[in-house]
C-alpha positions in Angstrom: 111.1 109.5 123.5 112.1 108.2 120.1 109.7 106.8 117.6 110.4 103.1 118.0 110.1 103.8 121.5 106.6 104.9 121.6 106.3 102.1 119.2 106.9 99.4 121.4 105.3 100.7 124.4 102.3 101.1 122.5 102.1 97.5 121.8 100.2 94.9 124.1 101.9 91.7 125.2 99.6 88.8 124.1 97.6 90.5 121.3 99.2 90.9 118.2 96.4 94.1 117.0 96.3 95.8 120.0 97.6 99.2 120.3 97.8 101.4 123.3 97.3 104.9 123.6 100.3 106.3 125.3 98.7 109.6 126.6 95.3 112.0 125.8 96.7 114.6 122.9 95.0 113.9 119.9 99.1 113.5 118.4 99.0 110.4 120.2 95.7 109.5 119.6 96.5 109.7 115.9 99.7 107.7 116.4 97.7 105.1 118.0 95.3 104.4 115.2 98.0 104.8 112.3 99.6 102.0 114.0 96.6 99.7 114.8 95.7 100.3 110.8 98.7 98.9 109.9 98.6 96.1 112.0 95.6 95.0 110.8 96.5 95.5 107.0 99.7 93.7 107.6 97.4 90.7 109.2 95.5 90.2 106.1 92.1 91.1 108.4 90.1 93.5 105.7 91.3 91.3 102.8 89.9 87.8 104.4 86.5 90.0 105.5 86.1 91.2 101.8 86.4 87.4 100.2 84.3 85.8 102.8 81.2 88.5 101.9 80.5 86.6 99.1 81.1 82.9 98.3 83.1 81.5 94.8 83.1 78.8 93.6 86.4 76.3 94.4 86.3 75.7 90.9 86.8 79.2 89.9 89.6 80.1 91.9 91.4 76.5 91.2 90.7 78.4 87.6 92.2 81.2 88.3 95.1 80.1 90.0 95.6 77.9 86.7 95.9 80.8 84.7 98.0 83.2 86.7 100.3 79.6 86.8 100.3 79.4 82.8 100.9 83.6 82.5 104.1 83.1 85.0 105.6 80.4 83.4 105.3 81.7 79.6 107.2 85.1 81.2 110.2 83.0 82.9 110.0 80.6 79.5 110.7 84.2 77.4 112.7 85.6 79.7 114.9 81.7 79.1 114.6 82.6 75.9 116.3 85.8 76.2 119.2 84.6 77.9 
């Protein structure tokens, strides 16, 4: 059975993170959680748990946003420039 093969059958119809363990060698077993780690990074899961652990300010990240806005547009204005 081919890789993308044992991919899809490990996946469960109707929940996106589930993962199912095709047979009882630890291989598979292995397999099983790589997949279901990846499905969850690729969901955002960890990265919503570790911002909701502690609370910030709306203010700050309206900040922040303000200043990764001003950085990005003074690189495309040089990069204008440039060209």
């Amino acid at each position: 059975m081919s890789k993308k093969a044992k991919q899809h059958k490990a996946t469960v119809p109707g929940n996106g993170l589930a993962v199912n363990v095709l047979g009882n060698s630890k291989e598979e077993l292995n397999q099983a959680l790589k997949t279901w780690k990846r499905k969850v990074k690729n969901a955002g899961v960890i990265e919503t748990c570790q911002e909701r652990r502690e609370f910030i300010k709306p203010s700050v990240i309206n900040r922040a946003k303000m200043i990764t806005a001003k950085f990005i547009q003074q690189v495309r204005d040089n990069r204008e420039k440039l060209y």
